[in-house]
C-alpha positions in Angstrom: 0.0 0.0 0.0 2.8 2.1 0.9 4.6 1.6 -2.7 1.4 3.0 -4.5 1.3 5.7 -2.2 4.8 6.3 -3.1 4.1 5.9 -7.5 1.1 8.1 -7.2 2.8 10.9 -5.3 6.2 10.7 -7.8 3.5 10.5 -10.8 1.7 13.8 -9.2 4.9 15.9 -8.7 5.9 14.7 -12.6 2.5 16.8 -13.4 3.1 19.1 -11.4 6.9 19.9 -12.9 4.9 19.1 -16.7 2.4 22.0 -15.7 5.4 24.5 -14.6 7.3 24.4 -17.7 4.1 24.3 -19.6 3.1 27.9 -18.3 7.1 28.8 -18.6 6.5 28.6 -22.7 3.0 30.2 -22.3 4.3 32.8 -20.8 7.1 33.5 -23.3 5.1 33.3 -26.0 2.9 35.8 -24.7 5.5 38.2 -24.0 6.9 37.8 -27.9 3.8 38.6 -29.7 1.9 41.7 -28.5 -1.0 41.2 -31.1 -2.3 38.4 -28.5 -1.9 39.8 -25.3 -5.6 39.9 -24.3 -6.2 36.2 -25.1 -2.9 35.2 -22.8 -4.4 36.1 -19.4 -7.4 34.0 -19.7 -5.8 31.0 -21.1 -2.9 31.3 -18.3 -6.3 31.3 -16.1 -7.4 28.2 -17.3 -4.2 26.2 -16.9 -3.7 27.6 -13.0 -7.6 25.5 -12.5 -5.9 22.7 -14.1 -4.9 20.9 -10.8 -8.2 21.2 -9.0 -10.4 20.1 -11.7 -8.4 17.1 -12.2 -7.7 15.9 -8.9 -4.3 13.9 -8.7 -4.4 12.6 -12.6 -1.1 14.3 -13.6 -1.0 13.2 -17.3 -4.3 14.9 -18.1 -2.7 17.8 -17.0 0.2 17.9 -18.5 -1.5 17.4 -22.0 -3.8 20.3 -21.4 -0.9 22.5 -20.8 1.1 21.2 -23.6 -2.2 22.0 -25.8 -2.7 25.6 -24.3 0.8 26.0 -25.1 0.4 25.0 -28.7 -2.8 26.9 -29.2 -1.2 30.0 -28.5 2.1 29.6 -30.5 0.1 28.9 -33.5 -2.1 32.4 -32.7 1.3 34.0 -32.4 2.5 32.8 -35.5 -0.5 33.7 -37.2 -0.9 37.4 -36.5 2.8 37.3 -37.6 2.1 36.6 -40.4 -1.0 38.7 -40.9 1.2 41.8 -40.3 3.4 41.2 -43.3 5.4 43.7 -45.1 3.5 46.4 -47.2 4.4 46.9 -51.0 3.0 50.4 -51.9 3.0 52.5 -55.5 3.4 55.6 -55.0 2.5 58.7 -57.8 2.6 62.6 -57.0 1.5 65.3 -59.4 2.3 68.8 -58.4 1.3 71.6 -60.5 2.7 75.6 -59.4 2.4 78.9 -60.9 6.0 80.5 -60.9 7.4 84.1 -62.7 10.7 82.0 -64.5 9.6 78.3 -65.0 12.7 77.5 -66.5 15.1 78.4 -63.6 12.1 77.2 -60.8 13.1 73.5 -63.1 16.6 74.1 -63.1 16.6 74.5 -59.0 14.3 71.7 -58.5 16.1 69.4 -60.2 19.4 70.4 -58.7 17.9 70.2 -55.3 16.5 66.6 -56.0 19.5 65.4 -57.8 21.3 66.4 -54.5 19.1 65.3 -51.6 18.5 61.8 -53.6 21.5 61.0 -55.8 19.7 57.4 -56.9 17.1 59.9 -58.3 17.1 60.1 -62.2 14.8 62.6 -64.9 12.0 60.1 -66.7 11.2 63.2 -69.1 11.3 66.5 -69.7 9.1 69.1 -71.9 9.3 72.6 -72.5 6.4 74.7 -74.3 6.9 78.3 -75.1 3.4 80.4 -74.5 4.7 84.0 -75.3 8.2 86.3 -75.6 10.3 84.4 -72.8 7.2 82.5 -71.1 7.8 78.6 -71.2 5.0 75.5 -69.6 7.6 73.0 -68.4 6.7 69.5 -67.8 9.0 67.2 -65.6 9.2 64.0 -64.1 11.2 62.3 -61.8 11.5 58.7 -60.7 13.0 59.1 -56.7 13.9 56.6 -54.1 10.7 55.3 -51.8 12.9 56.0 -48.7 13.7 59.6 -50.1 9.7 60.4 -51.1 8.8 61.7 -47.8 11.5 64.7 -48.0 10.8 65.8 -51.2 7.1 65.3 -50.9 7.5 68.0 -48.1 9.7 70.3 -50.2 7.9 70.4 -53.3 4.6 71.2 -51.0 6.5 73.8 -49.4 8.5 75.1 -52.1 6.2 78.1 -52.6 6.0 79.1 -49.2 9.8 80.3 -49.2 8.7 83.5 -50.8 11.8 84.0 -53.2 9.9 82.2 -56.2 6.8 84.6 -56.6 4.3 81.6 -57.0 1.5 80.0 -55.7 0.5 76.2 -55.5 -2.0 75.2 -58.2 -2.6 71.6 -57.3 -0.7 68.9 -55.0 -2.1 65.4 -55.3 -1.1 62.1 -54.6 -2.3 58.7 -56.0 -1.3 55.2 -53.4 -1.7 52.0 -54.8 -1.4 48.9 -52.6 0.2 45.7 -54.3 1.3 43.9 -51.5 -1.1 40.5 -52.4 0.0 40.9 -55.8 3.3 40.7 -54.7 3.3 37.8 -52.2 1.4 36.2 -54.5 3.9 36.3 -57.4 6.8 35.3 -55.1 4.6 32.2 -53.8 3.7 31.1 -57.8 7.3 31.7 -58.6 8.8 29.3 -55.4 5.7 27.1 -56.5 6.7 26.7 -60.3 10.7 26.5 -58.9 9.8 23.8 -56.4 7.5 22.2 -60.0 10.3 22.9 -62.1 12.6 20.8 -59.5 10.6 17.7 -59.3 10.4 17.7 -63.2 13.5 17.4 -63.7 13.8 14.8 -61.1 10.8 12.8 -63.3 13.0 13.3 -66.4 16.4 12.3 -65.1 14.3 8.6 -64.4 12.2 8.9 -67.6 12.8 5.5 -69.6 9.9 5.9 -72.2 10.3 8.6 -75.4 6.6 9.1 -74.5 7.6 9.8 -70.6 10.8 11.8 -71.7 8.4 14.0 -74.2 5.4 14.7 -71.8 7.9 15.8 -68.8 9.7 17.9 -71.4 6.8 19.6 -72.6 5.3 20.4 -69.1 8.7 21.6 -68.3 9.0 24.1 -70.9 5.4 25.5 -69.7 6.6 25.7 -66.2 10.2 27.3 -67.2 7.9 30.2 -69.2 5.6 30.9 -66.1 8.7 31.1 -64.2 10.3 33.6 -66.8 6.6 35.5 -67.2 6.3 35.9 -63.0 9.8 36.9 -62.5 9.3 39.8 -65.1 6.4 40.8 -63.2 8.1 40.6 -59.8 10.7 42.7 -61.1 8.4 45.5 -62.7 6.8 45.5 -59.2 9.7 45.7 -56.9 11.1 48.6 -59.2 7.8 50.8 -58.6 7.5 50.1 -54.8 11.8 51.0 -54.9 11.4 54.0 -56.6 8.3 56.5 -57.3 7.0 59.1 -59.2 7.0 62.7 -58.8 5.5 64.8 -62.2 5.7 68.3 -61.7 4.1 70.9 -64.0 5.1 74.8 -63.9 3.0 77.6 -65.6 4.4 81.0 -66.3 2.9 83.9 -64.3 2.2 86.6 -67.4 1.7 90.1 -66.3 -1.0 92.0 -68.1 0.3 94.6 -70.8 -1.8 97.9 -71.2 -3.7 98.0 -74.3 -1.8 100.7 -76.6 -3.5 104.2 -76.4 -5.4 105.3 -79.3 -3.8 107.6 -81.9 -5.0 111.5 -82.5 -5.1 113.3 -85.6 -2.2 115.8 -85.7 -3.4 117.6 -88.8 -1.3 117.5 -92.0 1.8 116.5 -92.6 4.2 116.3 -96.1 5.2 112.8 -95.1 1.7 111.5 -94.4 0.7 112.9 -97.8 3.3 111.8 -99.8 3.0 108.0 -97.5 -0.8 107.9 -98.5 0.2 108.7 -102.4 2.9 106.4 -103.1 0.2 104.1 -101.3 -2.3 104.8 -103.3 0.0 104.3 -106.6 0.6 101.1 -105.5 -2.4 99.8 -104.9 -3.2 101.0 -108.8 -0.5 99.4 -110.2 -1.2 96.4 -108.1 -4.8 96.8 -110.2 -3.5 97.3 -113.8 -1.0 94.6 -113.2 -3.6 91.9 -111.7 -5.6 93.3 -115.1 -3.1 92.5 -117.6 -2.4 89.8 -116.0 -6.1 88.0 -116.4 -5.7 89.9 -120.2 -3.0 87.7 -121.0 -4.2 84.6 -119.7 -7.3 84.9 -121.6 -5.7 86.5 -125.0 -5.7 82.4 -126.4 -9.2 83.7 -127.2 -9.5 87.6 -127.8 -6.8 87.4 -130.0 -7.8 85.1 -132.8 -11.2 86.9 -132.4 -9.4 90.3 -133.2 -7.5 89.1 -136.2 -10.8 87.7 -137.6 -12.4 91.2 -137.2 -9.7 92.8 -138.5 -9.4 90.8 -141.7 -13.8 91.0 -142.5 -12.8 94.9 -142.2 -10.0 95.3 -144.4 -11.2 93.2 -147.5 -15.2 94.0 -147.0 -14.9 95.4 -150.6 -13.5 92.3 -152.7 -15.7 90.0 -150.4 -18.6 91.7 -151.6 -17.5 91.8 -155.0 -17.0 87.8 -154.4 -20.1 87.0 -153.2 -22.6 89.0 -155.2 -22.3 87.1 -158.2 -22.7 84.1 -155.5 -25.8 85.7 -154.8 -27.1 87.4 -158.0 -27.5 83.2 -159.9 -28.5 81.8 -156.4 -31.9 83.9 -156.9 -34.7 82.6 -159.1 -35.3 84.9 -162.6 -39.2 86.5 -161.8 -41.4 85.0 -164.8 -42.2 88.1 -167.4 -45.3 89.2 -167.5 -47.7 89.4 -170.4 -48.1 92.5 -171.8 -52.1 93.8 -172.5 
């Protein structure tokens, strides 16, 4: 009787050192992951009440503990992995009304070239809208760690006073790809760990038939790699680095309308401006005139010569043509005389 006595009471403090360590890790765990620090307290609860619920059965116990224990590393792990990392596309657009656009450019793109020197121009225009007035059109691709200072200096740029302008517009466009990106790095490890195991198969492929199907499924796996990879790339390049288009319009002063000119009276040179004018404009006339005479002369000319020649020989053409005209007539009948 004594011996089981003994057995039980080593078998109890077993559960009891089981229980210990189990709320040891529990507590750890806890302490590492902040996201479930509400849920800890009650399930630490729970495992204290262990030992009076269950009486002196150390082993069910110790596998409750070990299961709390569990429960809450996989809760741990799983807001972990929840709060992943952020992939972000970033765009800014920033239009500002400046007296000399060109050297407002020239200084923001100095500035920027300095403060990020990863920084590089993705296009430039310049548009001239009067006598020394240009629209100029930048943009920039900058470093995602470097946004947030420029962002601040472009939106304060005007307020230094020195360029004369005013801020038109200021707006920026966010675009979260952050399940597109995990989800191109998981198909990309998928179709690696795919691509892996196919070549395995065909390493061991006997059969042409085997050694042509593997092949083929292989080449289609090889090109999704190729196809995701490209589109990893494009992505990590525009979360790395962002856009910043900036558009500067010319302030134009108003010019006075020119005053209205008074008669002075007159003058020799006015005269003599408004004759030879005048003279002009006639000769202009007789020489637009002649002009339109020659083009048409193909048929006022031979019309002219015709005219001409029916004057001039009127007389023998008569004399031609009356004897024509004379034999052409019938002879009256005579008449009887009474």
């Amino acid at each position: 009787m004594l011996r089981i006595w003994v057995s039980y009471q080593r078998l109890w403090l077993s559960g009891c050192a089981l229980l210990l360590a189990a709320l040891l890790v529990a507590c750890s765990s806890g302490a590492a992951s902040s996201g479930t620090s509400n849920s800890v307290p009650a399930q630490n609860s729970s495992v204290h009440q262990a030992p009076n619920t269950t009486g002196s059965n150390g082993a069910s116990n110790s596998s409750s503990s070990s299961s709390t224990a569990s429960n809450q590393k996989s809760t741990a792990g799983s807001s972990t992995a929840d709060a992943g990392p952020q992939y972000l596309i970033k765009t800014l657009n920033v239009t500002m009304q400046v007296k000399d656009t060109r050297k407002v450019a020239s200084d923001i793109q100095a500035w920027i070239s300095a403060t990020d020197p990863r920084s590089s121009s993705a296009g430039a225009d310049y548009t001239q809208v009067g006598d020394k007035y240009y629209n100029v059109s930048l943009t920039f691709s900058v470093q995602a760690t470097m946004y947030p200072q420029i962002y601040n200096y472009l939106r304060d740029y005007n307020v230094q006073g020195s360029t004369g302008g005013k801020l038109v517009a200021f707006k920026e466009t966010v675009q979260d790809v952050s399940n597109d990106y995990v989800d191109t790095q998981s198909r990309i490890k998928n179709y690696k760990g795919e691509q892996t195991r196919l070549l395995t198969l065909l390493s061991h492929a006997q059969a042409v038939g085997d050694i042509v199907t593997i092949d083929q499924k292989l080449t289609e796996v090889e090109s999704n790699i190729e196809t995701s990879e490209a589109h990893l790339k494009l992505l990590s390049g525009q979360v790395t680095f962002y856009t910043v288009n900036l558009y500067l319009q010319p302030i134009i002063p108003n010019v006075p309308a020119p005053a209205p000119q008074t008669d002075t009276g007159w003058s020799f040179s006015s005269a003599f401006g408004g004759a030879f004018a005048a003279s002009l404009s006639f000769g202009r006339a007789l020489l637009t005139f002649l002009i339109w005479l020659l083009a048409f002369s193909i048929y006022v000319v031979p019309a002219v010569i015709i005219a001409w020649l029916i004057r001039r020989y009127r007389v023998a053409i008569g004399r031609f043509v009356s004897p024509l005209l004379a034999t052409s007539r019938p002879t009256p009948p005579a008449q009887p005389h009474s």
